[in-house]
N, C-alpha and C positions, 0 to 999 in steps of 0.2 A: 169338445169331442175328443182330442187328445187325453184330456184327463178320466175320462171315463175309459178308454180303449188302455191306458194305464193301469186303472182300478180294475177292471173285467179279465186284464192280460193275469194280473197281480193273484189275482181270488182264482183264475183256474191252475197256475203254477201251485199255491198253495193245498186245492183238492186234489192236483194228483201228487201232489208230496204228501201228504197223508195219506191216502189211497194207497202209494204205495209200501209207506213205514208200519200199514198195517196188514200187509200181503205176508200168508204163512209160511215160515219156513223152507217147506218144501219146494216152496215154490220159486226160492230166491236166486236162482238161473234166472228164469224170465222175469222177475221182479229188475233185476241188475240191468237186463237189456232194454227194456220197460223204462229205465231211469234216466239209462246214458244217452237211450233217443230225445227223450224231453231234453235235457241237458245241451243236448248238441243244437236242439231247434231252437230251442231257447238264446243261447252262446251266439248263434247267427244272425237271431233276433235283433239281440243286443249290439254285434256288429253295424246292420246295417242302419238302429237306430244312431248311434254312435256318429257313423258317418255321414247324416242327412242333417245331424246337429251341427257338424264340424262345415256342412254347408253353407247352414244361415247364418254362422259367427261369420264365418269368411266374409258373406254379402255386406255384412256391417259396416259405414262408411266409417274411415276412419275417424271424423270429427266426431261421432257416435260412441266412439269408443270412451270407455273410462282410463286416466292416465294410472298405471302399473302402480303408480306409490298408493291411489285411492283404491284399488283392485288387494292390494296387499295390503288395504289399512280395513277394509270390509270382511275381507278374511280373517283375519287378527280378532276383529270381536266376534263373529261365527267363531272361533277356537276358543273366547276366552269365556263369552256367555251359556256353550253347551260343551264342547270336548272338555273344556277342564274340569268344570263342574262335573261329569259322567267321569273322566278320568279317576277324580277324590272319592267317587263313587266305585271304582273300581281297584282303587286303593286299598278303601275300606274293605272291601271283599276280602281281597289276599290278605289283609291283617295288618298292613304296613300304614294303621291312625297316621305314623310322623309324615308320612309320604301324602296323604290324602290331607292335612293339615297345611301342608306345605304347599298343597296344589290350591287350597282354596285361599291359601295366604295371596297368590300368585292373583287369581280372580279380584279378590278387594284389591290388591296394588293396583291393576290396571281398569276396574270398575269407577275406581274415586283419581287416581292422578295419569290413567292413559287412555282417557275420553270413552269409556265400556270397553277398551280395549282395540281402541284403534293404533294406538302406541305402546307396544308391550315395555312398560316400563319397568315388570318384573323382574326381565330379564336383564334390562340396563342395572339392575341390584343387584345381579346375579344372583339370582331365586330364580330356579331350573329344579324342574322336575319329570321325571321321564314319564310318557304317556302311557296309559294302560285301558283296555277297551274293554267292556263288560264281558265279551265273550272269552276273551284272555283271562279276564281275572275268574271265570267260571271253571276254565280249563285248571285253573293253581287249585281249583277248590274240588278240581276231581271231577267235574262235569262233563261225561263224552261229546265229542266233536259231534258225533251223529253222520249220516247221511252226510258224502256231499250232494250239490244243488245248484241250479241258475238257475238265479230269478231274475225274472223280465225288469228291465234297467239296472237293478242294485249287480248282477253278474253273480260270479263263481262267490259260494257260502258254504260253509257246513251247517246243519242244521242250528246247532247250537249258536252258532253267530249269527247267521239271518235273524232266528228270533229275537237272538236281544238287540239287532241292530233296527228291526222294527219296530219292539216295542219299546227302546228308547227313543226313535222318532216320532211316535204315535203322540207318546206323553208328551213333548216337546211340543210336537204341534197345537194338539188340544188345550196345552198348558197356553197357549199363547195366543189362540182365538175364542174358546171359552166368555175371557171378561166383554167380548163383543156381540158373540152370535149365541149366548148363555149353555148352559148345559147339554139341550139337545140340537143339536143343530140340523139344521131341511136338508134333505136328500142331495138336493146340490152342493151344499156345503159338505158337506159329509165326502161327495165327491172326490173335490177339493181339496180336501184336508187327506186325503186317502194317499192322492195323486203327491202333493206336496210331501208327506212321509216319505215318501220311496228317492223321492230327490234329498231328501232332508239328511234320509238314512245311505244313501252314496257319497253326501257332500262329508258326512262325519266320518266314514270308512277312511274318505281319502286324506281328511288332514291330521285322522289317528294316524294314518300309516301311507305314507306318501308312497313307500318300497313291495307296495302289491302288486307280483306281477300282472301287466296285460300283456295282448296280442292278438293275434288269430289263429293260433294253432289251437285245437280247445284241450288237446292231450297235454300238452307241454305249459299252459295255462294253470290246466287244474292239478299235474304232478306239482309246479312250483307253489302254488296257491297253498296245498297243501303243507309242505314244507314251510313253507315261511310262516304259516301258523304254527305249528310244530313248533319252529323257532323261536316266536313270541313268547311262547306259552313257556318253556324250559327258562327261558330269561327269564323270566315275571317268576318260577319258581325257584329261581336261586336266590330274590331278591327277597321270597317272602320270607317269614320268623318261622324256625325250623320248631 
């Protein structure tokens, strides 16, 4: 039930963010007020989901718990099996092959001698390379921010990063349950798979970019959210080949 109320939350954020990117000019007062309400119900949304998860962690006995070194060794390969790999892909974008060569060097070192990546042993080689996220590297290549936007659990987006933040989730996912439920997969799965993107595409937000403001003010949210993108993006274009 939760996954479907995810997916139906997911698909009506999405129609009236089209609905609205397609509202005429004239009309772009109440198109603006029309946004910032979604936005704000949305933002709230997200609050209170937020803190009815931060409930059932709490409930968890402690012997239940995973110990921090295996919590931080499960992270590691979620970072080195897709954020890097999308990373070299976001390399390639901006133009910087040696930087995206470098990142996937990083993946084979911890793929063959730090267990997929449960022990970044790249980094004990000192092979470091700075992260870069599809929406950033779109932004180096000239690509408008777009609309901002909340959506229902992923949070505060600009148009242009939601999309590639989902549909680099999508592929990830499908990529990865495909060889079991084949090509088309049943409604249910489908579900599923929909629901698991949106966690998929926040868990990869958060370990591109640990420094994304949260909170509850949703004004001071999306002023910083904004800026910090800004910021990414002017970085990632000093780095790239002029």
């Amino acid at each position: 039930m939760t996954a479907l109320l995810c997916m139906v939350a997911r698909q009506r954020a999405f129609a009236v963010a089209v609905a609205l990117l397609l509202v005429p000019l004239p009309a772009l007062a109440q198109e603006q007020s029309l946004r910032e309400r979604f936005n704000r119900a949305v933002f709230s949304l997200n609050h209170d989901i937020e803190e009815a998860a931060q409930v059932v962690i709490d409930a968890v006995p402690d012997m239940l718990r995973l110990p921090p070194s295996v919590q931080t060794g499960l992270l590691n390969v979620l970072h080195n099996t897709v954020n890097e790999p999308l990373s070299a892909m976001g390399h390639a974008i901006t133009g910087r092959y040696d930087l995206a060569g470098r990142q996937l060097q990083r993946v084979g070192i911890n793929l063959v001698a730090g267990y997929a990546g449960y022990v970044d042993r790249a980094t004990e080689r000192g092979i470091d390379v700075p992260l870069i996220d599809i929406g950033t590297a779109l932004c180096v290549r000239g690509v408008s921010a777009g609309p901002f936007f909340v959506l229902p659990v992923m949070g505060p987006r600009t148009t242009r990063d939601g999309l590639a933040d989902l549909t680099a989730s999508n592929v990830i996912i499908f990529a990865m349950v495909i060889p079991f439920v084949g090509a088309v997969p049943s409604l249910g799965m489908l579900i599923a798979i929909e629901a698991l993107s949106d966690v998929a595409a926040l868990a990869m937000a958060r370990n591109f970019d640990a420094a994304q403001p949260t909170g509850t003010d949703y004004d001071a949210v999306r002023d910083a959210y904004l800026e910090h993108r800004v910021r990414l993006c002017t970085e990632a274009q000093a780095r790239a080949p002029s």
